[in-house]
C-alpha positions in Angstrom: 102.6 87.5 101.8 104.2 86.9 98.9 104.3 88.7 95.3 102.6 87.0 93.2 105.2 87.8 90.3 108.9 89.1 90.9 108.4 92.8 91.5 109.9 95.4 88.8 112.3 98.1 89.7 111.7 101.6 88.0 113.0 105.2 88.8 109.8 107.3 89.6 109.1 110.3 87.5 105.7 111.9 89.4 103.4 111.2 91.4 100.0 112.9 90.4 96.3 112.4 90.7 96.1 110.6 93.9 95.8 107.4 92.2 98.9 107.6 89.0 102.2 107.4 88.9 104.8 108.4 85.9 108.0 106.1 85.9 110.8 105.1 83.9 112.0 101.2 83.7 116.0 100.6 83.5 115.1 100.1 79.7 114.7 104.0 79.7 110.7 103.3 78.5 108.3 105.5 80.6 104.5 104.5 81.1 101.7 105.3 83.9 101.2 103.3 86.4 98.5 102.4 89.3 98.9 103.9 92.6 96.6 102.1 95.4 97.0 104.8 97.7 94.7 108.4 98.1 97.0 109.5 101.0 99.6 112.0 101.0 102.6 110.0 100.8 105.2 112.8 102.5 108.8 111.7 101.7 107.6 108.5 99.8 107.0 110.1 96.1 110.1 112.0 95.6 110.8 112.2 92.0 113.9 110.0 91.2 113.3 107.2 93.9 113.6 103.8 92.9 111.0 102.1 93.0 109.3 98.2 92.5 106.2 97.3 90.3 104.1 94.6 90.2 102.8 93.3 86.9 99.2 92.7 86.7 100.0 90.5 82.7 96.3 91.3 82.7 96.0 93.1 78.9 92.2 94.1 80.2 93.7 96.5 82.5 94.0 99.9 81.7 97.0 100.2 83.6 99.3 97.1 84.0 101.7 97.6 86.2 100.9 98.9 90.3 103.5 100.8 92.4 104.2 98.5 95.5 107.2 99.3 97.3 109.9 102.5 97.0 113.5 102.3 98.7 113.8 105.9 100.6 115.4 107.2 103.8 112.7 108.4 106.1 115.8 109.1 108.6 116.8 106.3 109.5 118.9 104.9 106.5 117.7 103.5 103.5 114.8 100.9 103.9 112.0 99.9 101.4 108.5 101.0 102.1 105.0 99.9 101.5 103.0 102.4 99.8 99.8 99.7 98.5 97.2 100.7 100.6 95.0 97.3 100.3 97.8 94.9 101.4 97.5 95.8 105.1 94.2 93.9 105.1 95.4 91.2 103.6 98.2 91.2 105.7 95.8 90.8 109.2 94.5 87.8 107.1 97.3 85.9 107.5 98.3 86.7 110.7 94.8 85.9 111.9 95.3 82.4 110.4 98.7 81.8 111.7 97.7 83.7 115.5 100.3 85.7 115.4 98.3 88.7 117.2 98.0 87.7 121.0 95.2 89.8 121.2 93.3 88.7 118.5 94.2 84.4 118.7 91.7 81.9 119.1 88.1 83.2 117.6 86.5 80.2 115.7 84.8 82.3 113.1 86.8 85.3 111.1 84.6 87.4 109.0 85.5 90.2 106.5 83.8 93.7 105.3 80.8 93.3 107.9 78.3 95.8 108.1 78.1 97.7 111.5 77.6 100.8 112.8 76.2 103.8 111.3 76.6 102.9 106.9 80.4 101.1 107.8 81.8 97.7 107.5 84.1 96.1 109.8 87.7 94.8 108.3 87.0 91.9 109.5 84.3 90.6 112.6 85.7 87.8 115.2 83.6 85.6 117.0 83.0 82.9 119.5 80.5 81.6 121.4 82.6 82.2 125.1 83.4 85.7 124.9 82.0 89.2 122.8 82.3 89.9 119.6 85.6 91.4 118.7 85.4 94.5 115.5 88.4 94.7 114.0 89.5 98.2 111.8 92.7 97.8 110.1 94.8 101.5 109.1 97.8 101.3 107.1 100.6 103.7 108.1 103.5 104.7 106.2 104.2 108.6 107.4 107.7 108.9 109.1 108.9 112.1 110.0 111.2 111.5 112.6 113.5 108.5 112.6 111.9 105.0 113.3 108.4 106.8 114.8 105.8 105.7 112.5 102.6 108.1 112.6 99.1 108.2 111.3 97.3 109.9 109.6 99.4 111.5 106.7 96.4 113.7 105.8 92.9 114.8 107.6 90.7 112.1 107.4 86.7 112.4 108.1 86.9 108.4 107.4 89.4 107.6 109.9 87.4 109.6 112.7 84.1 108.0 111.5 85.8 104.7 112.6 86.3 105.8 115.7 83.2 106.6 116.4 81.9 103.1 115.1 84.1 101.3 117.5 83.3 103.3 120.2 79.7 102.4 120.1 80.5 98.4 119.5 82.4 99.1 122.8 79.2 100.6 124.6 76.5 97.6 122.6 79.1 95.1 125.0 81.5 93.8 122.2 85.2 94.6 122.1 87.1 96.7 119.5 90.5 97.0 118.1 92.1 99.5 116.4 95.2 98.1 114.3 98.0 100.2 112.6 100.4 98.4 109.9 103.1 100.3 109.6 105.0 99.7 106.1 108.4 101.1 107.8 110.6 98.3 108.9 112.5 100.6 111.1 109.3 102.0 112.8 109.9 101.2 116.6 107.4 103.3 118.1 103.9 104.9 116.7 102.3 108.1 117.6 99.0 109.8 116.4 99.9 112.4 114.0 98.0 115.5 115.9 98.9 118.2 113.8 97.8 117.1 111.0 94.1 116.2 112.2 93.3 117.7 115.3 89.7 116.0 114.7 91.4 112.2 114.4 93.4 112.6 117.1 90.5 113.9 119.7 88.5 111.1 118.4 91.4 108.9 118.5 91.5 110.0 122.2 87.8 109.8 123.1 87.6 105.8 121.8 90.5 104.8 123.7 89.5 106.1 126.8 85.9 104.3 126.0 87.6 100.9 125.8 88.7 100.8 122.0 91.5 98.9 121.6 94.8 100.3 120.3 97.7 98.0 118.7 100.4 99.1 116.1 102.4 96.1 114.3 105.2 97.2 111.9 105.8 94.6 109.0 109.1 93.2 107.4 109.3 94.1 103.7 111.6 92.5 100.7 111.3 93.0 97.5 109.8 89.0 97.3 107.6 89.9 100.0 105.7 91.5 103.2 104.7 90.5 106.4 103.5 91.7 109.9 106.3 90.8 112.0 106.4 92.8 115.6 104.3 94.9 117.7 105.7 98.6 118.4 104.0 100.6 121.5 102.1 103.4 121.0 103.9 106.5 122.0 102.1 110.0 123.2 105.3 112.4 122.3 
């Protein structure tokens, strides 16, 4: 996936809010900017990091530029990082198209936000005629706190662990489902559940895969011209 405009590089002030972001542009002007993500973002909103903007040139918005990427050492040397929560999806969409995913090649029909479950949708629903349904969840990951293991989740999430649950019973109606992690960390060569940060998501976590939810993790190769999903990294218990 490419930007659809050169990004914009800008020292970061604060992050605050959940969803803002104060920074200052080479040019020394400061202004507010977007932040599609509500997680926690340990070691990825240190104040002074530099990081790259996109620029919506929509003069509806209320805020115009969005924080995509920051350039931070997580450990294991300086890398740049994903932190745009909604580009994992999109992501999976291309790698559908192209078949990059093994598991997830050859279904005719790929749909997106499907209902299912109890009040959820699916990331995306794919089918064909010769074999089940397959429910596909999609979890972006950017929490490193040891070098190159990626981990989710970076905070306790009653979302994440409703997911589970969904899946799980997809499992038991006879379809398949599949868990997938994108990890924003290029150097990420391993993932693990983060269990002490959600005891709850990782029990759940546990529970589905031993009912016959699928677990993959894929960690992506970043620029500042653009991401893409580009290996699979085994899931780790330590």
């Amino acid at each position: 996936m490419r930007f659809g405009t050169p990004l914009i590089p800008a020292m970061l002030a604060r992050r605050y809010k959940r969803f803002l972001a104060d920074v200052m542009f080479e040019s020394g002007e400061m202004t507010t900017v977007h932040v599609a993500n509500p997680g926690a973002m340990t070691g990825l909103n240190r104040p002074y990091s530099r990081v790259w903007l996109s620029d919506s040139q929509n003069p509806m918005r209320t805020l115009r530029y969005s924080w995509e990427l920051v350039e931070t050492d997580l450990g294991s040397g300086p890398e740049l990082v994903g932190v745009n929560t909604v580009l994992p999806n999109l992501l999976v969409a291309e790698a559908l198209a192209a078949g990059l995913i093994p598991e997830l090649r050859d279904y005719p029909s790929i749909r997106r936000e499907v209902k299912y479950g109890v009040g959820s949708r699916a990331d995306f629903v794919l089918e064909d005629d010769k074999r089940p349904t397959c429910y596909l969840e999609i979890k972006n990951v950017h929490l490193m706190r040891q070098p190159h293991r990626a981990e989710f989740p970076d905070c306790v999430t009653a979302r994440g662990a409703k997911h589970l649950e969904d899946l799980s019973l997809m499992v038991a109606g006879g379809a398949r489902a599949v868990l997938l992690f994108v990890i924003q960390i290029p150097s990420a060569d391993r993932f693990a559940v983060a269990r002490d940060i959600d005891h709850a998501y990782a029990a759940g976590f546990d529970r589905a895969r031993q009912k016959g939810v699928e677990m993959l993790a894929w960690r992506c190769k970043i620029t500042t011209g653009g991401i893409e999903i580009a290996a699979p990294v085994p899931i780790v218990e330590e």
